[in-house]
C-alpha positions as a Python dict, from the first residue, in 0.01 Angstrom:
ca = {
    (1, 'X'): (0, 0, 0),
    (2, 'X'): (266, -162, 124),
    (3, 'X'): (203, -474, -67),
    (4, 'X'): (119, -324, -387),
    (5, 'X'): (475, -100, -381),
    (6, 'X'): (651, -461, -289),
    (7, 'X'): (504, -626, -685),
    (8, 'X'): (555, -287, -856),
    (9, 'X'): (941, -325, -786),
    (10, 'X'): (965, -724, -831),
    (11, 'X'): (777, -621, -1203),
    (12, 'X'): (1033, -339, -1269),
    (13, 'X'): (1333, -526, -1158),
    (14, 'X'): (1188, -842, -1350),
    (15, 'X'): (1150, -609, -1629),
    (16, 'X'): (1488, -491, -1665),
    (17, 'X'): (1652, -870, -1573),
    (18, 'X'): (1423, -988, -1917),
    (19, 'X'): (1521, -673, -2145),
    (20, 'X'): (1915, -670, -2019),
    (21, 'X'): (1908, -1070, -2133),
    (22, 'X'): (1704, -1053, -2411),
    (23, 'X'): (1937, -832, -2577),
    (24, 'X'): (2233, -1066, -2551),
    (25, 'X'): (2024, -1395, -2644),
    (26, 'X'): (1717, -1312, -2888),
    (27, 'X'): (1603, -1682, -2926),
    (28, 'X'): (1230, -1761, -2948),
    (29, 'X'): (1273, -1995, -2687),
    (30, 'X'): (1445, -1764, -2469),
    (31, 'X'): (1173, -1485, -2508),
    (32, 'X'): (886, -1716, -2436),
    (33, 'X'): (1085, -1840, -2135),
    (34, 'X'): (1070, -1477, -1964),
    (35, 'X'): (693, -1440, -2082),
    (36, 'X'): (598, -1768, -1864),
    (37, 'X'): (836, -1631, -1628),
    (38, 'X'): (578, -1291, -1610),
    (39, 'X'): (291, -1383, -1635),
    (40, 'X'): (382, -1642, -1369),
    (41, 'X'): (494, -1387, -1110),
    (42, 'X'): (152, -1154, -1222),
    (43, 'X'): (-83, -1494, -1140),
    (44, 'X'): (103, -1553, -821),
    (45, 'X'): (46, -1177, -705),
    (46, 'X'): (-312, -1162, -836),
    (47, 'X'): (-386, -1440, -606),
    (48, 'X'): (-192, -1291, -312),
    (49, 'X'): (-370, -987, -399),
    (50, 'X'): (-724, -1150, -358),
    (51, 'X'): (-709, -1401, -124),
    (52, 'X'): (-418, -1230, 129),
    (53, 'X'): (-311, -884, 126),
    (54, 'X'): (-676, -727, -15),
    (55, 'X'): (-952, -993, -4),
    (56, 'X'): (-1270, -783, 61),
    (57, 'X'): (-1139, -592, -252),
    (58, 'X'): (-861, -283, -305),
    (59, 'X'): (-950, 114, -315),
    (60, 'X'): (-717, 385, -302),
}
């Protein structure tokens, strides 16, 4: 659980970094910047997920 409570916080704390600064700078640019940014940090975690922390598969 311990790994899965560790990418729940990076996503809220992510979260709240992209909404605090997209609020100052609305740009395109800018908001497509923070999606790569996301869905960057959600690949990365996906593959710890499978290949590290969970890899013959995750149950509660």
């Amino acid at each position: 659980m311990k790994p899965l409570a560790y990418v729940i916080f990076q996503l809220l704390v992510l979260g709240w970094a992209a909404f605090a600064h997209i609020r100052r700078d609305p740009s395109m640019t800018y908001r497509l910047l923070w999606l790569g940014a996301f869905g960057g940090v959600i690949g990365l975690d996906y593959w710890y997920f499978a290949n590290f922390a969970y890899p013959t598969g995750f149950s509660f």
